[in-house]
C-alpha positions as CSV (number, residue, x, y, z in Angstrom):
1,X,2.4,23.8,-13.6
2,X,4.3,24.7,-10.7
3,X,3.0,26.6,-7.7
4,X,4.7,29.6,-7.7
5,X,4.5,30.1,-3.8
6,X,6.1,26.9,-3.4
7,X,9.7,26.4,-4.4
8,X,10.9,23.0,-5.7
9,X,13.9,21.5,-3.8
10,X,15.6,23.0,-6.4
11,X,15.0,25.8,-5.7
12,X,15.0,26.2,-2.1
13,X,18.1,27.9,-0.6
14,X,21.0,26.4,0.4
15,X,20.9,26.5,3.8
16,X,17.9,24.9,4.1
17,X,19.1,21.6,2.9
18,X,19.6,18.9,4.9
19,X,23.7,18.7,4.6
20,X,23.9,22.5,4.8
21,X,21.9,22.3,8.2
22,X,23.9,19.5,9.5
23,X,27.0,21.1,8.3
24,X,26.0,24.5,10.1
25,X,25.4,22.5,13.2
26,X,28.8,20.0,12.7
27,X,31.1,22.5,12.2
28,X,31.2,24.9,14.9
29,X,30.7,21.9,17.8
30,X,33.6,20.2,15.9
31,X,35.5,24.0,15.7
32,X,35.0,24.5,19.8
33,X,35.9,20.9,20.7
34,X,39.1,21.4,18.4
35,X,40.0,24.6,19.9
36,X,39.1,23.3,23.7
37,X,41.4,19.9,22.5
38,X,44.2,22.8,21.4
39,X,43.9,24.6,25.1
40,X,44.4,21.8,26.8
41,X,47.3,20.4,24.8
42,X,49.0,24.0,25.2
43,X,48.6,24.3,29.4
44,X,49.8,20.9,29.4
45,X,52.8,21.3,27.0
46,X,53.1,24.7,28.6
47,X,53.1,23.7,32.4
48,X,55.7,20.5,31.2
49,X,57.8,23.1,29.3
50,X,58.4,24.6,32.8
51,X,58.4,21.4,34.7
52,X,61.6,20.9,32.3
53,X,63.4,24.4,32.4
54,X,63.2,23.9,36.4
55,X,65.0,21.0,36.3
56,X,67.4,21.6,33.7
57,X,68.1,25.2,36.1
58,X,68.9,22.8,38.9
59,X,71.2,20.7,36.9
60,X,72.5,23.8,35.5
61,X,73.2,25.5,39.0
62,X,74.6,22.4,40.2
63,X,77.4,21.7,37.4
64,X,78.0,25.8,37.3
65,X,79.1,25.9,40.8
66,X,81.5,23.1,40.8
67,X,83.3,24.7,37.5
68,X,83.3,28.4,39.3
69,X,84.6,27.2,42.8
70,X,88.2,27.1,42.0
71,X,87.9,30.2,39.5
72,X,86.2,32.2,42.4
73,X,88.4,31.5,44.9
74,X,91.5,32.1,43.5
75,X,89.6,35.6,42.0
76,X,90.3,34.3,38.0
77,X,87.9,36.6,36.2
78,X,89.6,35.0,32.7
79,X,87.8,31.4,34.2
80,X,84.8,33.1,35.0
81,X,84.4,35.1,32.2
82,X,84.8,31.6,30.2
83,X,82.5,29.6,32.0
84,X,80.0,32.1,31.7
85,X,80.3,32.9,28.2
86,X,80.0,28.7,27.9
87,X,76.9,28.9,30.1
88,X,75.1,31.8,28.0
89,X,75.0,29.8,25.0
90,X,72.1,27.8,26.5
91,X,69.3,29.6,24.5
92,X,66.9,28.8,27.2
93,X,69.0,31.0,29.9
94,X,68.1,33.9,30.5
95,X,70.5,35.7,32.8
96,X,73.4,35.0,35.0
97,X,75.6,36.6,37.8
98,X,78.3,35.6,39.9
99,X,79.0,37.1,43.0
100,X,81.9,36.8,45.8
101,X,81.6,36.2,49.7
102,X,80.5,40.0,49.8
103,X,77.7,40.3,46.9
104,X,79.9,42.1,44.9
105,X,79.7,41.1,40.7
106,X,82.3,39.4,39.3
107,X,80.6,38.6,35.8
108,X,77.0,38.7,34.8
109,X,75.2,38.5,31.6
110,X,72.0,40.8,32.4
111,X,70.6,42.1,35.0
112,X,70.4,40.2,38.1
113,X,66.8,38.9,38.4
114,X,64.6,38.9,41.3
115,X,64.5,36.0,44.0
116,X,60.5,35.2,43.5
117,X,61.0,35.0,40.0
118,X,59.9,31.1,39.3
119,X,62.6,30.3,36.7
120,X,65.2,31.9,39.3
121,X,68.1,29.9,40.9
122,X,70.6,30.8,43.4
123,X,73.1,28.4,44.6
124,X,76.5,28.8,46.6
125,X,80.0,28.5,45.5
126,X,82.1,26.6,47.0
127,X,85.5,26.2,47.0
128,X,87.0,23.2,49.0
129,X,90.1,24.1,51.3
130,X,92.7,22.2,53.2
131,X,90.9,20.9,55.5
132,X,87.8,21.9,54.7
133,X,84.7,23.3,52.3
134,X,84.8,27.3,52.0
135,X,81.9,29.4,50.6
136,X,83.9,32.1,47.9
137,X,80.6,33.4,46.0
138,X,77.3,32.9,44.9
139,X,75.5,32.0,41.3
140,X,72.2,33.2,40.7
141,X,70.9,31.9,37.0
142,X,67.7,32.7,35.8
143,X,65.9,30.2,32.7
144,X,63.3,32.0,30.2
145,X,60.4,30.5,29.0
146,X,60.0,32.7,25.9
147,X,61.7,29.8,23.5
148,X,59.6,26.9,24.9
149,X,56.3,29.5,24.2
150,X,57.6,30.0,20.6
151,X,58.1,26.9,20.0
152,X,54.4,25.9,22.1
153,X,53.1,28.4,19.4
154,X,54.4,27.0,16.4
155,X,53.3,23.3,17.0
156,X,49.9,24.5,18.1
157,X,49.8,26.8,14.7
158,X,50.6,24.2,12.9
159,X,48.4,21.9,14.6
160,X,45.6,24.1,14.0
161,X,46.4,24.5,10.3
162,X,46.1,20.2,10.1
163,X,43.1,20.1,12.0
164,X,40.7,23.1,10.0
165,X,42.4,21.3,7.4
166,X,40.6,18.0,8.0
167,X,37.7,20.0,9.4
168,X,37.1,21.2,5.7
169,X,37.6,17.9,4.4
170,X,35.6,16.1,6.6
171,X,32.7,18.9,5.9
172,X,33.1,18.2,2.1
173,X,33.1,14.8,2.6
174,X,30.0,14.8,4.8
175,X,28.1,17.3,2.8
176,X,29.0,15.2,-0.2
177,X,27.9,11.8,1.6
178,X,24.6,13.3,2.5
179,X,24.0,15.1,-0.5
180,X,24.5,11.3,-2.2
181,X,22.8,9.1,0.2
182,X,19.9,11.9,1.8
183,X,19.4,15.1,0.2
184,X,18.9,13.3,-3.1
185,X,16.2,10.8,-3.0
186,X,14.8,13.4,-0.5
187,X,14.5,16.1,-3.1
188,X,13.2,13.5,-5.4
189,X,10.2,12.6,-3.1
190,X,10.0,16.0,-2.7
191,X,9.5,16.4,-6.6
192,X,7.6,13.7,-6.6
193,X,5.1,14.8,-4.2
194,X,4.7,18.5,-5.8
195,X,4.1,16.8,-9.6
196,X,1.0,14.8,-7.5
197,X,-0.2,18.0,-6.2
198,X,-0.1,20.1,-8.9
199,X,-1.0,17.7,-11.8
200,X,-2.3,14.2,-9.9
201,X,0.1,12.4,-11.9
202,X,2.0,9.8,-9.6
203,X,6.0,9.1,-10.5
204,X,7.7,6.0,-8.4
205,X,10.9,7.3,-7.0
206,X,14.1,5.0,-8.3
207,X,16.1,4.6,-5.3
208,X,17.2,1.6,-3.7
209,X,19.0,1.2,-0.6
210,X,19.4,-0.7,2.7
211,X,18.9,2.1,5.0
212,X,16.3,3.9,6.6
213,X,16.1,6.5,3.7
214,X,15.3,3.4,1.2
215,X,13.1,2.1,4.0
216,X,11.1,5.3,3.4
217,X,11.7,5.5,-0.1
218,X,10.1,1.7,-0.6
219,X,7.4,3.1,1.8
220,X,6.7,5.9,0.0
221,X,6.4,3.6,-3.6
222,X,4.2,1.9,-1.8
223,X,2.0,3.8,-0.2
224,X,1.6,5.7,-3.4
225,X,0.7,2.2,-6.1
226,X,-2.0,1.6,-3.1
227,X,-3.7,5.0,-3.6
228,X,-3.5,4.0,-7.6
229,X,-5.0,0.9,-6.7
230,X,-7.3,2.2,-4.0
231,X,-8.5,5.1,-6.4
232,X,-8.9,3.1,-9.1
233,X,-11.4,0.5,-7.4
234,X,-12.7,3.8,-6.2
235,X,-13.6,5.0,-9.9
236,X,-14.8,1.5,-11.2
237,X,-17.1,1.1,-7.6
238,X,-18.1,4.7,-8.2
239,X,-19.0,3.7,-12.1
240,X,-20.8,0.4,-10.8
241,X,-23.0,2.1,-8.5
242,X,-23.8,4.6,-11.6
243,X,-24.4,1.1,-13.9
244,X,-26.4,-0.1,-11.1
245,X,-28.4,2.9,-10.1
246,X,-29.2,3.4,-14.0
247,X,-30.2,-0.5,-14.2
248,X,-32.7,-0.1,-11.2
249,X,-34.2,2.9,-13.1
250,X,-34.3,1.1,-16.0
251,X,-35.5,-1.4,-14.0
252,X,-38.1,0.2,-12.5
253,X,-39.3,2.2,-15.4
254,X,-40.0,-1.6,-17.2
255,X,-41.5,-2.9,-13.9
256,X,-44.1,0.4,-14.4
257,X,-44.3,0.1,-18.2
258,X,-45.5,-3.9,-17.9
259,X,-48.0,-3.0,-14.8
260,X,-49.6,-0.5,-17.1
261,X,-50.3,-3.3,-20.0
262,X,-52.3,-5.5,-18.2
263,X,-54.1,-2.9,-15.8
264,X,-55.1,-0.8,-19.2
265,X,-56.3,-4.3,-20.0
266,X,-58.2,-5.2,-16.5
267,X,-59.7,-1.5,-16.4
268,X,-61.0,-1.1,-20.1
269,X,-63.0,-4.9,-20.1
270,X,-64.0,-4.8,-16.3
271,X,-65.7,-0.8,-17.4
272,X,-67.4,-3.1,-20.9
273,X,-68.7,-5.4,-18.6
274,X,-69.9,-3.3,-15.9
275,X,-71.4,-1.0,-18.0
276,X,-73.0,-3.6,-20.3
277,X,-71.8,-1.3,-23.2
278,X,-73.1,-3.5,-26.0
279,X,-75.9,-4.2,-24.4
280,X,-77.4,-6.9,-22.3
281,X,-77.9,-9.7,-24.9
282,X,-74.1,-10.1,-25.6
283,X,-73.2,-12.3,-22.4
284,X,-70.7,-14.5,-24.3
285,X,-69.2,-11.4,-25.3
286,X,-68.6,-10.4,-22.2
287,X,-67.8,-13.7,-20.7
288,X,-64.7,-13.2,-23.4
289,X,-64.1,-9.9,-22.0
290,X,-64.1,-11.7,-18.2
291,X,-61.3,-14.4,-19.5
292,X,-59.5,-11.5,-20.7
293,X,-59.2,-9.6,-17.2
294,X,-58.4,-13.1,-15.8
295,X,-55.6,-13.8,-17.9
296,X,-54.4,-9.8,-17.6
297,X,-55.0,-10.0,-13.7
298,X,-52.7,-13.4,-14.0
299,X,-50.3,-12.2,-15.8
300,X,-50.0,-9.1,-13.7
301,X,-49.9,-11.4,-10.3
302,X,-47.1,-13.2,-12.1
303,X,-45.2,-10.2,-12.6
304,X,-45.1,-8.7,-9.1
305,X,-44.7,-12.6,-7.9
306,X,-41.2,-12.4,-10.3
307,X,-40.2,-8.8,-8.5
308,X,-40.5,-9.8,-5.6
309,X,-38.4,-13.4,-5.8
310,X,-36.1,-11.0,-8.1
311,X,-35.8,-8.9,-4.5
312,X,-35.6,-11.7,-2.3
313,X,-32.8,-13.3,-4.3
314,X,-30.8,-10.1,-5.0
315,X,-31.4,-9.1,-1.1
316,X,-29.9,-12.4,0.1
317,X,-32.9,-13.5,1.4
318,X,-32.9,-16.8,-0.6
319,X,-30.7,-19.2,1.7
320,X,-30.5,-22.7,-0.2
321,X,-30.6,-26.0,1.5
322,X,-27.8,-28.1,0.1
323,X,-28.7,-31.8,0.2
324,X,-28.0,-35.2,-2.2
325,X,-30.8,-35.1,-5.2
326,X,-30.9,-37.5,-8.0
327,X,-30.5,-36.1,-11.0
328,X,-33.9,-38.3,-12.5
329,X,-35.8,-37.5,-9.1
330,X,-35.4,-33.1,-10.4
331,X,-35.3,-34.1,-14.7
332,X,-39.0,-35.6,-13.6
333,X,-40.3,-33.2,-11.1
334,X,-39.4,-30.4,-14.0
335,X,-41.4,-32.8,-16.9
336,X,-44.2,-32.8,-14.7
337,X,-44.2,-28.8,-13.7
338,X,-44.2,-28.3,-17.6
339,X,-47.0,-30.5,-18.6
340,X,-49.4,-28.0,-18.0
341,X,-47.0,-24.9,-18.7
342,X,-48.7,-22.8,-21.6
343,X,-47.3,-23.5,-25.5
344,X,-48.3,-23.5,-29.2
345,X,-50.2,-26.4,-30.7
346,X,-49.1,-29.9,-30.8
347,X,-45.4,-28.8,-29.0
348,X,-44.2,-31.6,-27.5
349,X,-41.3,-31.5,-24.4
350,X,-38.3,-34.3,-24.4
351,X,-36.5,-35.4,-21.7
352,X,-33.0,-36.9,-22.0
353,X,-30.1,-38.1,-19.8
354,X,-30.0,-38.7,-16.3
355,X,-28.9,-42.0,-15.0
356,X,-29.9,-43.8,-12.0
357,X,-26.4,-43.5,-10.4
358,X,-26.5,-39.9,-11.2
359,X,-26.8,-37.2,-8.3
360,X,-26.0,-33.7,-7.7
361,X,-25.8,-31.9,-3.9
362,X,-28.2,-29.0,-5.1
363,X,-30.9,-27.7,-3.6
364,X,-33.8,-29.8,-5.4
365,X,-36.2,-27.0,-5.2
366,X,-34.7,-24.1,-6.7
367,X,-33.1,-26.2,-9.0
368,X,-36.7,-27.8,-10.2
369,X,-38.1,-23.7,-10.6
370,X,-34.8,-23.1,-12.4
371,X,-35.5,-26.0,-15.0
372,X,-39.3,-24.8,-14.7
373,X,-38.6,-21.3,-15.9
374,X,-36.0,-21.9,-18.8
375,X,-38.7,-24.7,-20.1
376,X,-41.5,-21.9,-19.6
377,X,-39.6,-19.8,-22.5
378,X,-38.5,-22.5,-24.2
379,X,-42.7,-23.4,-24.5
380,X,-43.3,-19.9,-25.3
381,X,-40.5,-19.4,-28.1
382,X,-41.5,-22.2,-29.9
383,X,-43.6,-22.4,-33.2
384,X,-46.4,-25.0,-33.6
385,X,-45.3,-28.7,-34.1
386,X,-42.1,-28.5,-32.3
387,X,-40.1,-30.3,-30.1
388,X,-38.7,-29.1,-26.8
389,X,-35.9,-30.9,-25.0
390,X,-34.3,-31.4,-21.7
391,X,-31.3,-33.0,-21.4
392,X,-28.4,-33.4,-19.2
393,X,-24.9,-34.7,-19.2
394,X,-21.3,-34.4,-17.1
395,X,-19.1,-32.8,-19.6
396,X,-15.5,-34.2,-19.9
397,X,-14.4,-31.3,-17.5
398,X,-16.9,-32.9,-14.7
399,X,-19.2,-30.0,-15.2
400,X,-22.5,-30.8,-14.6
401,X,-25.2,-29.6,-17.6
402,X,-29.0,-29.2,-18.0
403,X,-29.4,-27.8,-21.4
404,X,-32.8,-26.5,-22.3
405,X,-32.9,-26.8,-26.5
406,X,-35.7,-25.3,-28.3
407,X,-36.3,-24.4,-32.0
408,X,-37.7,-21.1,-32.2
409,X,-35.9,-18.0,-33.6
410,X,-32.8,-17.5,-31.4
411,X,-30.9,-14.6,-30.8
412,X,-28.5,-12.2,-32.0
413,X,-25.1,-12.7,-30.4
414,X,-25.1,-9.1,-28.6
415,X,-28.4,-10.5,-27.0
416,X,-27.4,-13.2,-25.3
417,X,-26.1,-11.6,-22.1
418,X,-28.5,-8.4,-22.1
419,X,-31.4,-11.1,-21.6
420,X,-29.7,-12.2,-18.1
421,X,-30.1,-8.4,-16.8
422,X,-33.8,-7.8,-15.5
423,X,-35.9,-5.8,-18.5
424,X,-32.7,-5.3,-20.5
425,X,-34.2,-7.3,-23.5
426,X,-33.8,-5.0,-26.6
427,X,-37.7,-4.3,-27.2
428,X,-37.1,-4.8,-30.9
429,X,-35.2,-7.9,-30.3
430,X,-38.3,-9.9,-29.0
431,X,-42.3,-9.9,-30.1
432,X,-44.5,-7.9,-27.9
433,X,-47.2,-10.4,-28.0
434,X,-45.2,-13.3,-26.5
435,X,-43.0,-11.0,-24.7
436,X,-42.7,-12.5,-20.7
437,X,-41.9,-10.4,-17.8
438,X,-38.2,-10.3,-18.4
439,X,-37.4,-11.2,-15.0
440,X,-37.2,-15.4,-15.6
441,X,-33.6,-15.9,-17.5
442,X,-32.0,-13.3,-14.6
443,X,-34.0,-15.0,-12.0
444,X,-32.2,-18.6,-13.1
445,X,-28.7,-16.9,-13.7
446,X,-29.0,-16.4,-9.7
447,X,-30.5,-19.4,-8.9
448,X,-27.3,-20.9,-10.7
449,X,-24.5,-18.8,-8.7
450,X,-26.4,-19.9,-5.7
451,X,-25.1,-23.2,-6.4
452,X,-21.8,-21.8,-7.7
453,X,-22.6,-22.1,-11.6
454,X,-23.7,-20.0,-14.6
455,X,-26.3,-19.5,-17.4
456,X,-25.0,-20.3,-21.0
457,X,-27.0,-19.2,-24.1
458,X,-25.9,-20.3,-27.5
459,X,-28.0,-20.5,-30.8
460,X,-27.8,-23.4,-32.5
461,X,-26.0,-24.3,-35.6
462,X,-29.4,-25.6,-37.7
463,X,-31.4,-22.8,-36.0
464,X,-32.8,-22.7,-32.3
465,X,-31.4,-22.0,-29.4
466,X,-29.8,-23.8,-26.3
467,X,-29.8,-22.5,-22.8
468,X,-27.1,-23.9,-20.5
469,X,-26.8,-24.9,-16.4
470,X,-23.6,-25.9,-16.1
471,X,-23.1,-26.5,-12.4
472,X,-18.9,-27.2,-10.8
473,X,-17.7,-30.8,-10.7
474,X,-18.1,-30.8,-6.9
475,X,-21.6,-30.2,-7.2
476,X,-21.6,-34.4,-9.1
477,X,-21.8,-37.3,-6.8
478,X,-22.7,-40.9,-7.1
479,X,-26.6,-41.2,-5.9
480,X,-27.4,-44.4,-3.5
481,X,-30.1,-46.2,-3.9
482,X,-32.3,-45.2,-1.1
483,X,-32.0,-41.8,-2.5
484,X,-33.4,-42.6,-5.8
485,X,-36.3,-44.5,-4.7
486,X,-37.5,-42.4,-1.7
487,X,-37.2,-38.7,-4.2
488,X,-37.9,-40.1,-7.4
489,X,-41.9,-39.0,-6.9
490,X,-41.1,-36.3,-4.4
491,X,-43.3,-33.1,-5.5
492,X,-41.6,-29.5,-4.8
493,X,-42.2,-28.4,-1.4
494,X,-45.1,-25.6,-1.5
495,X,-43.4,-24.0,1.5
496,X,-40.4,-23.0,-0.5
497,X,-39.6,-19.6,-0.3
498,X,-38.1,-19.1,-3.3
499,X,-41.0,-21.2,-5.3
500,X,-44.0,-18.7,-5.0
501,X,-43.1,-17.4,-9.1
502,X,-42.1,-21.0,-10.4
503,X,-44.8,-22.0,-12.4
504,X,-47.4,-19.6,-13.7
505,X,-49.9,-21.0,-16.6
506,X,-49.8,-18.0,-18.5
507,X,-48.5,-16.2,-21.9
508,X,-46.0,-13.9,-19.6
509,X,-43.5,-16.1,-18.6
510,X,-40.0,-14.7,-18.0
């Protein structure tokens, strides 16, 4: 809806337009230069009108006298009279007299005009003798300028008339030319702008052009797709932080919920024992009790143990230490970690692949706890008299693989990702009495992207499940020699950092 208090261009009056302003300012300069242009082409057409009659009154006095010499002398009025009435047909004289020796009038057409009259001329007559030249008379001929002012007049009205004339049509055409190539996309933006205030919508203007206006225009497109863009990212940052923020509570209320399990468990036995509440012959009673705060103290140790590398590898804290491992030197060092890992009776772990001219340029350590923790589930998950395997292989694509196969119960499809978010296991997905800490598949998935891979999970098509490293094809290289013999025994450095939760023997495993 539109403000009310703010008009759209469409509205706005006239003279608040760009053309009508320009217009308002064009026309009266152009009006005042015109008019000063038409002053000055009058005075000089005026002044050269004169410059003209003055001259032509010269040439008339001159040829006048010689005609009336004769005629004067010899007193002919009849001449006179005729070369007068031949000399007033000039329309731009204005009077003339002829006088004898004595000032008297012999003919005249008007009055005689005064001697400081500009236009005036007074010339003698003379007649030429025997002997001599004889002065019989006198002309006096005066020129008006009136004709040469109507005539200035005329061209200078009809001078005018051309030039409002093209005045107008140069207003028209400039009010037209900027109402085309200004006022329009201007009033577009315009629109444009009050439809993004008053509803938040965003419209692109269409208007292309090489000038400054399409400069602004392409500016203005611009400007506008990057606050899209920029408030968009906005919105999905702003619903990230809310995932994020709701994950950690989740997070934290799972951390609080698995701390309570085994302290319930560490505070009810320790209070049997202490208070010998069956009395003091049942020692192997409470020696069962003791084991059962151990393994509850344990698994509580492992738990803040897996928070805290959780922390240290979401905080950035975990730096790895990229160097040339054979691929048998870490398939062994994670066979040995898991020979003492907890599992189900006669469960026996394979170990498959790896080639003596097989390397990768991982970190060997975190990539050995990575192993040790998908083999910890895979012990965990599976039932009693089966087989666990560890295998790897370079897919066609180069990608490097460790694939952790198991045959236990696998996992609904939806599952598969929730599992690499810490605590997000559905509770009625997995059994609460071999439940880990739910820290151990999202603690690999960063181990992985540390060395530029991912976790895959996929169930197996005769039941079971496999879980995935798949590492970049510039992680493979071709291992020397050397390498193989001087890491193949190498045990995992107890100074790691990121090794303090790697191996736990207990029935909490992530």
């Amino acid at each position: 809806m539109t403000n009310p208090t703010t008009p759209s261009p469409v509205d706005q009056p006239a003279l608040k337009s760009i053309s009508a302003r320009y217009l308002t300012r064009f026309v009266p300069i152009i009006v005042v230069v015109f008019a000063v242009l038409i002053a000055i082409y009058g005075t000089i057409t005026y002044r050269e009108s004169k410059v003209n009659l003055a001259a032509k009154l010269d040439t008339l006095l001159a040829r006048q006298s010689l005609l009336l010499g004769e005629a004067v002398a010899n007193r002919r009025d009849d001449r006179i009279g005729l070369l007068v009435a031949q000399t007033i047909a000039d329309r731009d004289l204005a009077t003339i007299a002829v006088l004898d020796s004595d000032g008297a009038v012999l003919n005249k057409y008007g009055s005689v005009p005064d001697r400081t009259d500009a236009l005036v001329g007074r010339i003698a007559i003379n007649h030429m003798s025997a002997d001599s030249y004889e002065r019989v008379g006198t002309l006096i001929v005066s020129m008006s300028d009136g004709p040469a002012i109507a005539q200035l007049v005329n061209s200078l009205i009809y001078i005018s008339l051309l030039g409002l004339a093209l005045i107008a049509s140069a207003a028209v055409a400039a009010h037209l030319v900027l109402r085309a190539t200004v006022s329009q996309p201007l009033d577009m933006m315009l629109n444009a702008i009050h439809i993004q205030r008053d509803s938040g919508a965003r419209i692109p203007i269409d208007w292309e052009s090489q000038d400054q206006i399409g400069q602004v225009v392409a500016a203005y497109n611009a400007l506008q797709g990057r606050q899209t863009k920029t408030e968009a990212d906005l919105t999905r940052l702003r619903d990230k932080a809310e995932r994020a923020h709701q994950s950690k509570s989740d997070f934290v209320a799972r951390v609080i919920d698995e701390i309570r399990t085994p302290l319930n468990s560490i505070v009810g036995f320790s209070e049997i024992v202490s208070t010998r509440r069956f009395g003091p012959d049942t020692i192997q009673r409470y020696i069962n009790y003791a084991g059962n705060i151990n393994q509850a103290a344990r698994h509580l140790l492992f738990l803040i143990e897996n928070v805290l590398e959780l922390t240290r590898l979401e905080g950035g804290e975990v730096e790895p230490t990229f160097a040339p491992t054979p691929v048998i030197s870490i398939l062994r060092r994670a066979e040995t970690n898991a020979a003492s890992l907890p599992r189900n009776r006669d469960v026996r772990l394979r170990v498959a692949g790896g080639k003596a001219d097989q390397a990768l340029h991982v970190d060997g350590e975190l990539m050995v706890s990575l192993l040790g923790k998908l083999l910890e589930n895979a012990l965990r998950h599976t039932p009693e008299g089966g087989n666990v395997e560890l295998s790897y292989e370079v897919r066609p694509s180069g990608t490097a693989c460790f694939t952790v196969t198991d045959p236990g119960p696998g996992m609904p499809e939806e599952e598969a990702q929730r599992l690499l978010i810490p605590f997000a296991a559905s509770r009625d997905f997995e059994d609460r009495s071999s439940q880990g800490s739910g820290l151990g598949l999202p603690i690999c998935k960063i181990l992985a992207e540390l060395h530029g891979g991912a976790i895959e999970i996929t169930n197996l098509a005769g039941g079971g499940l496999a879980v995935s490293v798949l590492l970049p094809p510039s992680r493979t290289i071709e291992a020397r020699p050397s390498d193989a013999s001087a890491r193949g025994d190498e045990e995992p450095r107890t100074d790691h950092h990121a090794s303090g939760a790697a191996v736990q023997h207990l029935n909490g495993a992530g």
